[in-house]
FIVEXTI-863814 format. One record per residue (C-alpha): x, y negated, z; residue number from 1. Coordinates in pm, 1 decimal. Example, Ala and Ser with C-alpha at 12.3 -4.5 7.8 and 13.67 -1.06 7.14 Angstrom:
BEGIN
+----------+----------+----------+-----+
:        u :        v :        w :   k :
+----------+----------+----------+-----+
:   1230.0 :    450.0 :    780.0 :   1 :
:   1367.0 :    106.0 :    714.0 :   2 :
+----------+----------+----------+-----+
# end
This chain:
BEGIN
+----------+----------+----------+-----+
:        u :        v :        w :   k :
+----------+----------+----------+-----+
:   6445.8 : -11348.1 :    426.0 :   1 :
:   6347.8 : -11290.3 :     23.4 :   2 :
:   6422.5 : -10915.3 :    -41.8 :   3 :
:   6528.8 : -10832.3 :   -427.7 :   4 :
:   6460.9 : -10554.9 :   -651.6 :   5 :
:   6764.7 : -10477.9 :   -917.9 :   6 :
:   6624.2 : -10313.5 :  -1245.9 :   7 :
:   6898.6 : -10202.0 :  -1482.8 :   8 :
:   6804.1 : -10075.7 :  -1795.1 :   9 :
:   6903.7 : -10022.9 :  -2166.8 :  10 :
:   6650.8 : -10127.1 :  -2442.4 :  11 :
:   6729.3 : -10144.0 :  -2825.0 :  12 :
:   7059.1 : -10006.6 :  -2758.4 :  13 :
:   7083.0 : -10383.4 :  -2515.1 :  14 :
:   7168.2 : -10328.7 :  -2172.8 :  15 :
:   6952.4 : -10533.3 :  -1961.1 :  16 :
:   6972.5 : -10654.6 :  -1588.7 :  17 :
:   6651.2 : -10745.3 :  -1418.9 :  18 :
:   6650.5 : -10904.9 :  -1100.1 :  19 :
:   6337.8 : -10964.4 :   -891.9 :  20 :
:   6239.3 : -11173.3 :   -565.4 :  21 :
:   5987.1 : -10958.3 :   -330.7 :  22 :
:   5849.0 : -11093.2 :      5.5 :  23 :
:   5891.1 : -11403.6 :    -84.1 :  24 :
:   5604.7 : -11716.7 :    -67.1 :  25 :
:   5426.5 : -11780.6 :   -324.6 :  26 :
:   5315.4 : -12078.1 :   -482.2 :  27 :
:   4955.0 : -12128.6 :   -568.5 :  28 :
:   4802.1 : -12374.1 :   -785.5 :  29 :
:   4442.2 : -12517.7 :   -679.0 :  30 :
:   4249.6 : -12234.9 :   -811.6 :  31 :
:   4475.5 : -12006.5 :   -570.7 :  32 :
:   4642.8 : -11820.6 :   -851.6 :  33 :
:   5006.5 : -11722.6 :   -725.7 :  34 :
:   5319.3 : -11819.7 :   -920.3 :  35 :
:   5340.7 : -11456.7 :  -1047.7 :  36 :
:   5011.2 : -11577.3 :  -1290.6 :  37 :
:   5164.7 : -11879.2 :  -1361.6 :  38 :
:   5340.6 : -12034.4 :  -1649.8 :  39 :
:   5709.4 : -12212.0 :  -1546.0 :  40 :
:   5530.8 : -12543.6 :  -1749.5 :  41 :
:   5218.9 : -12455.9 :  -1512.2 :  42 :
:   5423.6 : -12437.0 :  -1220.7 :  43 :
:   5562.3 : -12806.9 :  -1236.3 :  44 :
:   5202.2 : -12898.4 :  -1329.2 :  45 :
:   5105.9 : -13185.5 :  -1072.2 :  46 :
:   4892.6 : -13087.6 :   -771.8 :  47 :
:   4692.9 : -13380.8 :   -551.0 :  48 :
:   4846.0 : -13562.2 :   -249.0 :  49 :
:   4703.0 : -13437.5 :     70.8 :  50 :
:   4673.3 : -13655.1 :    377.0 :  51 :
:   4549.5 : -13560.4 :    725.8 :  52 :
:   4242.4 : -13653.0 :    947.3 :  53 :
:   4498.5 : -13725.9 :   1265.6 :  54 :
:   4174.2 : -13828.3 :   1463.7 :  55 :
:   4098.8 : -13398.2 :   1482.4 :  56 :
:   4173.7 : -13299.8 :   1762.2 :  57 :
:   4171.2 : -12900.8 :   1623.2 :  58 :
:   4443.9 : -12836.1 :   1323.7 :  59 :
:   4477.2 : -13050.4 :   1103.4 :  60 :
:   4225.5 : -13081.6 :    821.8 :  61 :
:   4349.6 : -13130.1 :    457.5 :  62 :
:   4155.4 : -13383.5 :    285.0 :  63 :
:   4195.2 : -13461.4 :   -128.1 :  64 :
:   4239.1 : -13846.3 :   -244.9 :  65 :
:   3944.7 : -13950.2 :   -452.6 :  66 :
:   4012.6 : -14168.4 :   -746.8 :  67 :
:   3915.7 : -14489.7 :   -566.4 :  68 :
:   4159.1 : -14448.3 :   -313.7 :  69 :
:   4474.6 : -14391.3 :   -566.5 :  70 :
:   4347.7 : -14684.2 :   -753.7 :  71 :
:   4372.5 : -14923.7 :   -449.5 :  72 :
:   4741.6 : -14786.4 :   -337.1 :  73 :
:   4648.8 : -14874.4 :    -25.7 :  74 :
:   5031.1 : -14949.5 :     98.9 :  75 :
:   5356.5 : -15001.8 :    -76.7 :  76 :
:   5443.4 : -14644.5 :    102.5 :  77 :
:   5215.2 : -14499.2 :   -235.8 :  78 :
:   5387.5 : -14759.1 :   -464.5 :  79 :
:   5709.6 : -14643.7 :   -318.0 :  80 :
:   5705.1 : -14295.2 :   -294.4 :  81 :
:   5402.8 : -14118.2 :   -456.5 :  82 :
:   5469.1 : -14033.3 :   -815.1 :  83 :
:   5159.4 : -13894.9 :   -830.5 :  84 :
:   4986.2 : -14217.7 :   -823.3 :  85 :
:   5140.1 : -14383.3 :  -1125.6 :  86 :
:   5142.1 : -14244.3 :  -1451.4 :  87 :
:   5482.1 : -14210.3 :  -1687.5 :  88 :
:   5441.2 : -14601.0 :  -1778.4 :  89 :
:   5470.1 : -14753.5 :  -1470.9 :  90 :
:   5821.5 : -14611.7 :  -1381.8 :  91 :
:   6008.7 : -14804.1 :  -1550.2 :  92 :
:   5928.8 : -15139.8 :  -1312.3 :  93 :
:   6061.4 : -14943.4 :   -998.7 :  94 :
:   6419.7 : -15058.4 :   -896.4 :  95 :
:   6557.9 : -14703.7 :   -855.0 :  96 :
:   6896.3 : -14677.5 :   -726.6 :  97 :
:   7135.1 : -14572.5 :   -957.6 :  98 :
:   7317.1 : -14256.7 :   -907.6 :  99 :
:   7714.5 : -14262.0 :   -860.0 : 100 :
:   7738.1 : -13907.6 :   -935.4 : 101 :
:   7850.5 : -13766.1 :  -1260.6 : 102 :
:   7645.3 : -13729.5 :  -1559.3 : 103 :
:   7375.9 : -13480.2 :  -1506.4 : 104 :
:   7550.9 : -13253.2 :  -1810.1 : 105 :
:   7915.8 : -13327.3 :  -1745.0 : 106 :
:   8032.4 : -13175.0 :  -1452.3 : 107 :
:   8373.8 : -13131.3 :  -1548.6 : 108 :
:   8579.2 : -13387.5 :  -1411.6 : 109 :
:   8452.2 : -13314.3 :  -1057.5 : 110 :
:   8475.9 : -12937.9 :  -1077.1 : 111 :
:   8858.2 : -13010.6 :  -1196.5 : 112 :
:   8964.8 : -13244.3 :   -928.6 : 113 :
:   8735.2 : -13014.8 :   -671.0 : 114 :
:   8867.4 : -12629.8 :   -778.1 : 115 :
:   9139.9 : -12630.4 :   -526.8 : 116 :
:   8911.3 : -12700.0 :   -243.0 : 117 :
:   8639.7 : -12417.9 :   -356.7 : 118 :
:   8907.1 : -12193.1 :   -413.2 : 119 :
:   9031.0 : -12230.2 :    -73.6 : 120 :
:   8701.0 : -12298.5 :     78.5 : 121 :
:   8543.5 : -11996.1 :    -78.6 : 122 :
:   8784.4 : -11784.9 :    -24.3 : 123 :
:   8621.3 : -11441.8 :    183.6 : 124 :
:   8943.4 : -11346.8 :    319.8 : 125 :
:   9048.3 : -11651.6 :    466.4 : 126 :
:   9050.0 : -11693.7 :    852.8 : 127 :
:   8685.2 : -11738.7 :    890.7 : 128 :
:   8690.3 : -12004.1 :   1193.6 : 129 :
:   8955.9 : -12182.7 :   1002.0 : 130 :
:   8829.5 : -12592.4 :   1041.5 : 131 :
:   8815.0 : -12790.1 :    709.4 : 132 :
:   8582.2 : -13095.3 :    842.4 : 133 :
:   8571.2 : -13225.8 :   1183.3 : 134 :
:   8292.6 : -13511.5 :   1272.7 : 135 :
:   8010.5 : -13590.5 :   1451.2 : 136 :
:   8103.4 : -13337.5 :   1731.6 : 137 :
:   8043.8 : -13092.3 :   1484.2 : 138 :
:   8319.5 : -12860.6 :   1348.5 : 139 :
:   8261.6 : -12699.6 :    969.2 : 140 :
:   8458.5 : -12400.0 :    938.3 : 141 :
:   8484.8 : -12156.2 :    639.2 : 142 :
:   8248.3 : -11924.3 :    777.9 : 143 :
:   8007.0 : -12227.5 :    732.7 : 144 :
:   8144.8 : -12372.4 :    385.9 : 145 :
:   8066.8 : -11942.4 :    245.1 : 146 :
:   7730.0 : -12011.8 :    322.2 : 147 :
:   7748.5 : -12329.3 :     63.6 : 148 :
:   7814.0 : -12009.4 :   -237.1 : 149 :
:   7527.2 : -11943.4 :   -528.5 : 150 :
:   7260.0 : -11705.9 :   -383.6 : 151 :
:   7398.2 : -11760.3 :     29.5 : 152 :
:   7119.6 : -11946.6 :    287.7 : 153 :
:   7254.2 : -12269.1 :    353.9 : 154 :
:   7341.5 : -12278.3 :    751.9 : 155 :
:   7238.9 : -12506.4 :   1056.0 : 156 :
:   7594.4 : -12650.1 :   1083.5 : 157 :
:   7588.1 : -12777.0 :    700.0 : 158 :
:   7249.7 : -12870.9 :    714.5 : 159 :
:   7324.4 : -13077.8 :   1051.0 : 160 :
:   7647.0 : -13206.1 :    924.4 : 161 :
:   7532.7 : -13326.0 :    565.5 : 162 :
:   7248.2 : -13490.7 :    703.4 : 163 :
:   7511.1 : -13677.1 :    905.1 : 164 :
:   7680.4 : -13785.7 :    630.2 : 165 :
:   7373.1 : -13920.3 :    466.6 : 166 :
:   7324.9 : -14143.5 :    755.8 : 167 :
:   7672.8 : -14224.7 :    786.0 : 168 :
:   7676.7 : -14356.3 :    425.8 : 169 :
:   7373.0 : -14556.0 :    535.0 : 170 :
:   7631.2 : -14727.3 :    832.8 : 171 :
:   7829.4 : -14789.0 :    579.1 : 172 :
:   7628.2 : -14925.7 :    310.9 : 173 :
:   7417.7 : -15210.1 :    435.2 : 174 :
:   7227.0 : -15221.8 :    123.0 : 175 :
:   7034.9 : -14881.3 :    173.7 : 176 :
:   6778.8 : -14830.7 :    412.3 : 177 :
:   6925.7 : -14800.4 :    800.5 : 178 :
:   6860.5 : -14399.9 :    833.3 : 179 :
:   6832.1 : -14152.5 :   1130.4 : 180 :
:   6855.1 : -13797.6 :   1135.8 : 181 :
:   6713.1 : -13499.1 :   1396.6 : 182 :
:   6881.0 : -13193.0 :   1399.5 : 183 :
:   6758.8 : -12860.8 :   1297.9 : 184 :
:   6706.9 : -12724.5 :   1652.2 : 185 :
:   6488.3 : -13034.3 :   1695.3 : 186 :
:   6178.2 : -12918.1 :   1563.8 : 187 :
:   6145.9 : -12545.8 :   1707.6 : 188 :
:   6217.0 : -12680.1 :   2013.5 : 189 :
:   5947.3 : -12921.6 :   2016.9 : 190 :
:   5716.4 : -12701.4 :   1917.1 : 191 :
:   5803.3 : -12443.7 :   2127.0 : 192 :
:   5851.1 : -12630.0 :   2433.5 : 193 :
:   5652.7 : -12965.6 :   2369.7 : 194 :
:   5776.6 : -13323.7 :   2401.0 : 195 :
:   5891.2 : -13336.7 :   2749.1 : 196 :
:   6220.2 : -13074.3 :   2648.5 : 197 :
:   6265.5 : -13357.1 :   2378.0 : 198 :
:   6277.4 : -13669.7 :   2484.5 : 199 :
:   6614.4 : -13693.4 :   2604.1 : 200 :
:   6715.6 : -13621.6 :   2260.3 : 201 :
:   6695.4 : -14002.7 :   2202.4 : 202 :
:   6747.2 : -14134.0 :   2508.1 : 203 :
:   7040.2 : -14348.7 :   2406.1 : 204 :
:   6888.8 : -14408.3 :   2040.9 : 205 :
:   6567.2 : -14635.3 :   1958.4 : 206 :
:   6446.4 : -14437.0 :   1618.7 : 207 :
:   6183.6 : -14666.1 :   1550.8 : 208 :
:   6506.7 : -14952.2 :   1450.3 : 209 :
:   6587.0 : -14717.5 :   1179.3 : 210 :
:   6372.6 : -14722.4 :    786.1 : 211 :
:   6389.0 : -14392.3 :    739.3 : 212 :
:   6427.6 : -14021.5 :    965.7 : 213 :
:   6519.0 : -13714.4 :    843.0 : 214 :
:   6383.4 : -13453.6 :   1050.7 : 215 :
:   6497.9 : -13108.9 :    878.2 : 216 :
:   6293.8 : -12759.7 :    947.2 : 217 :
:   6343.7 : -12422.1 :    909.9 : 218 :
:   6014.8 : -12239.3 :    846.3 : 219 :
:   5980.5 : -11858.5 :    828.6 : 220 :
:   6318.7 : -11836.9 :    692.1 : 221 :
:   6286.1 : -12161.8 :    454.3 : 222 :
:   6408.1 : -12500.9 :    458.4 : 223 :
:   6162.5 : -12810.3 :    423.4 : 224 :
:   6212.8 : -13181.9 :    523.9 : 225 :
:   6006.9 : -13440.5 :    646.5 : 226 :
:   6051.9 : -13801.4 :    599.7 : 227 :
:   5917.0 : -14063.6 :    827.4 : 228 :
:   5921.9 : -14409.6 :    687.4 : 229 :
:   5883.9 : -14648.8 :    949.0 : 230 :
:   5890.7 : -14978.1 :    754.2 : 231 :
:   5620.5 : -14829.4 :    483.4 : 232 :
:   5401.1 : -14623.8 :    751.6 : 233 :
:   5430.2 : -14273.0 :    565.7 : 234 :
:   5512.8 : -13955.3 :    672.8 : 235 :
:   5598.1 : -13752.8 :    400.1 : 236 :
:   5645.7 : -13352.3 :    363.3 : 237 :
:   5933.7 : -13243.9 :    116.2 : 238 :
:   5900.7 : -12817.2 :     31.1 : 239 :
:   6094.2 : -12743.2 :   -315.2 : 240 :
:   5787.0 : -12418.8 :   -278.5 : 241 :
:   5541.4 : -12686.5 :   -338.0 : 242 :
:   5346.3 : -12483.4 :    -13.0 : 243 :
:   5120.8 : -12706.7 :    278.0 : 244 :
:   5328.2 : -12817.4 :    572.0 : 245 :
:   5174.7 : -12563.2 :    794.4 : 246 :
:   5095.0 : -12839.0 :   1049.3 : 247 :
:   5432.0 : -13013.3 :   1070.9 : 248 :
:   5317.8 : -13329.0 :    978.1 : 249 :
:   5084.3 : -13353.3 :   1282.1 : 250 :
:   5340.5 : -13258.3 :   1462.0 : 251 :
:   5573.0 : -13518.7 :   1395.2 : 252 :
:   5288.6 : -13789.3 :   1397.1 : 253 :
:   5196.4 : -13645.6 :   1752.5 : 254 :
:   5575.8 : -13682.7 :   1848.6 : 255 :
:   5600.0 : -14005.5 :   1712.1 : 256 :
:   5265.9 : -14119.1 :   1949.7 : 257 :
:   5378.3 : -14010.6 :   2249.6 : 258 :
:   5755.3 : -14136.9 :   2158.4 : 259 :
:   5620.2 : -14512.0 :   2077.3 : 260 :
:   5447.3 : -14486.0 :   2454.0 : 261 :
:   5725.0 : -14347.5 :   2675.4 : 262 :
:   6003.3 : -14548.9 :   2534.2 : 263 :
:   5857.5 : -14880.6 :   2437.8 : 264 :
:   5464.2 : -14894.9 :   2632.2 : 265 :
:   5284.1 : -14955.0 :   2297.5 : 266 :
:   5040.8 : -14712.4 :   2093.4 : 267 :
:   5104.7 : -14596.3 :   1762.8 : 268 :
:   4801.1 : -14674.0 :   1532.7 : 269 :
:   4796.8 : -14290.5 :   1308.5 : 270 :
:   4503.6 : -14508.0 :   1130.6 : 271 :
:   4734.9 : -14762.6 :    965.2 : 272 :
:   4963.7 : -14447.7 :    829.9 : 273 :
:   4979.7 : -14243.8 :    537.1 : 274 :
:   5085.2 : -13913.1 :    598.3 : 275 :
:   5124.9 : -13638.3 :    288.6 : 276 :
:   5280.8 : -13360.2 :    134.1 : 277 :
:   5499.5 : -13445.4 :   -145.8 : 278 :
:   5423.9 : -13331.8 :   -504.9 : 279 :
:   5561.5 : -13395.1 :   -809.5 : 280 :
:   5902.6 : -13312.9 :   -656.0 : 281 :
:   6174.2 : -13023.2 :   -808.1 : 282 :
:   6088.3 : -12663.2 :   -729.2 : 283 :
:   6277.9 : -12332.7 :   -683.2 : 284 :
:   6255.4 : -12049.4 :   -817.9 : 285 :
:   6504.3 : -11862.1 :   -625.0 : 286 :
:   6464.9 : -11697.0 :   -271.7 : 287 :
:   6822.2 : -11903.9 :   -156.3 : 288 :
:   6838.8 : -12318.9 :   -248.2 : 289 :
:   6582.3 : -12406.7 :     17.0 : 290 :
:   6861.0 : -12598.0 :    194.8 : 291 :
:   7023.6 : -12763.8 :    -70.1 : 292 :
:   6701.4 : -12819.0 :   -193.5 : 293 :
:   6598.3 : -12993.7 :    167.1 : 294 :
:   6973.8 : -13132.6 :    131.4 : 295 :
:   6926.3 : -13333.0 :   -158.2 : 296 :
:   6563.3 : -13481.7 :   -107.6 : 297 :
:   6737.4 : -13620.8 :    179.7 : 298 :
:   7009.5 : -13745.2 :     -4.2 : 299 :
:   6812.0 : -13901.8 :   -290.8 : 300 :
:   6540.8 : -14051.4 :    -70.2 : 301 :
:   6824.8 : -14229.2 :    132.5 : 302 :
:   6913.9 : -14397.4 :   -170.9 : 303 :
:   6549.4 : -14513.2 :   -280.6 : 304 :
:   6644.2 : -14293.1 :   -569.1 : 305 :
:   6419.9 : -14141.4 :   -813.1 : 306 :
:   6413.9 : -13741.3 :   -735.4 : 307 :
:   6490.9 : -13667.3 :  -1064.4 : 308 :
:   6751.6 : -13317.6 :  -1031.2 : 309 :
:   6616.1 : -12980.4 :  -1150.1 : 310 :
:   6681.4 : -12596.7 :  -1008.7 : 311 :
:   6960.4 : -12591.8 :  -1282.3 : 312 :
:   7170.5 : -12845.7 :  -1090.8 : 313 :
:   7184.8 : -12622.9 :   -753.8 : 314 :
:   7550.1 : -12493.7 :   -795.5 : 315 :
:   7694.6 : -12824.1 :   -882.0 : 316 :
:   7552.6 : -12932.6 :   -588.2 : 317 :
:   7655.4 : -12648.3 :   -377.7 : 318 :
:   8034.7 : -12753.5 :   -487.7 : 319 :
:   7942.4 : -13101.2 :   -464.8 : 320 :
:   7823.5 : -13054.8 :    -65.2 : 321 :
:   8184.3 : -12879.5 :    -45.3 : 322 :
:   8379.9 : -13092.2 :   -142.7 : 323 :
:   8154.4 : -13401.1 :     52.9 : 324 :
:   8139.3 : -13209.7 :    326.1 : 325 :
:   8536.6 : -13165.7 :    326.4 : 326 :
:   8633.2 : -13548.0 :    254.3 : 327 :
:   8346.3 : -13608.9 :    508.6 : 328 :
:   8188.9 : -13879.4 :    298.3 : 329 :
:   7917.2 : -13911.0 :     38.6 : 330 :
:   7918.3 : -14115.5 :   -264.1 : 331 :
:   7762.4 : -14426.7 :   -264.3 : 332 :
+----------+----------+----------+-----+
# end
């Protein structure tokens, strides 16, 4: 976990409050200067898709796209997700999903009808195994909902259960795109223990029927997402650190070969795919919204729906994911 330094201080007859983030990743831009070199406007500057030789056989080699291949857009997977690939003009033509939330800077209607809930939700000396949702086989208690506070890691259990609810919403919705999500102990266990320990996980579920999966991770204390979209042919990597995927996408690709040949007999051609990390995305700058962070890419990809939120917005989503996860249903 990110470790923090207080400084407290009085200058000019001000007294100041300093707080710092040690032990935490860094980002790096292209010439490998960390973030503590770099300029906030310098830290949303864009950085180039990366895409994986799936042929190696040894880790997986990163690879930059040349001009000629972001000219061609090879798939509508690029024209679909890559913002990086189309400059400020062409957004406008993409049929975005509009957003049934509340304006961006007008939270106050929702934080009125919600205060209540947070109140009791939120409240540290309440019964701590006291249930306020119930679905999925999954019980959210207020021991989970505290981890939903400013500055707290998000848990497995709200992770698991929101990611639920996006799919749910999907059910429910038939104009969005038919979603499936893995849990969070899916991944480590895969990796740990290969496919074989996994592939009961869907024994009862054909993934490749779905658009879209959500397969949530938890790296070295940090929450990233993939997306696999099975209609487009992209595997995409979702870190609000901006960092390399550390292998994950290979990973899932691999997972998704062998699942194609035990379930249904056929191969999986990795050639026809495009598989990347995801730039041009919202960053933290915190050591503690990883999850909502991985929470809401989720959300907003569900939705076809621009990615358009900002590290200003966490704790109005963090009572938003309350008060969603409580009424167990997302807006549509």
């Amino acid at each position: 976990m990110d470790e923090y330094v207080i400084v407290i201080g009085v200058i000019g007859g001000c007294f100041l409050v300093a707080v710092f983030v040690v032990g935490s990743t860094l980002l790096k831009d292209r010439n490998g200067r960390t973030s503590k070199s770099l300029s906030p406007k310098r830290r949303y500057a864009l950085a180039p898709v990366t895409s994986y030789d799936l042929k190696r056989q040894s880790a997986p080699i990163i690879r930059q796209t040349d001009d000629k291949s972001r000219s061609l857009a090879k798939s509508e997977c690029l024209k679909l997700y890559s913002d990086d690939y189309r400059s400020d003009a062409d957004v406008h033509v993409l049929n975005f999903e509009a957003l049934s939330l509340e304006d961006k800077n007008d939270h106050t209607g929702f934080e009125k009808k919600a205060e209540s809930l947070l109140n009791e939700a939120w409240n540290i000396q309440g019964e701590p195994d006291a249930i306020f949702a119930k679905a999925f086989g999954v019980s959210i208690r207020r021991k989970d909902l505290l981890s939903l506070r400013p500055f707290e890691w998000l848990n497995d259990e709200v992770i698991n259960f929101y990611m639920s609810l996006i799919c749910e919403r999907s059910r429910r919705k038939p104009s969005l795109p038919s979603a499936y999500a893995f849990n969070t102990f899916f991944y480590p266990t895969l990796v740990k223990k290969g496919y074989a320990n996994v592939k009961e996980w869907t024994k009862k579920v054909d993934i490749f029927s779905y658009d879209l999966l959500f397969i949530p991770i938890h790296l070295i204390n940090h929450w990233c997402l993939v997306v696999v979209d099975l209609r487009q042919k992209c595997a995409m990597f979702y870190d609000s650190y901006m960092n390399d995927d550390g292998g994950c996408l290979k990973t899932i690709m691999e997972y998704l070969t062998l699942e194609m040949k035990q379930k249904k007999g056929q191969d999986l051609d990795v050639n026809q795919w495009n598989v990347f990390c995801r730039k041009n995305i919202p960053q933290q700058f915190n050591g503690s919204d990883c999850g909502v962070f991985c929470s809401k890419f989720a959300d907003y990809t569900a939705r076809r729906a621009r990615i358009d939120f900002d590290h200003s917005r966490m704790t109005y989503f963090r009572k938003r994911m309350v008060y969603e996860i409580c009424n167990q249903k997302l807006d549509e």
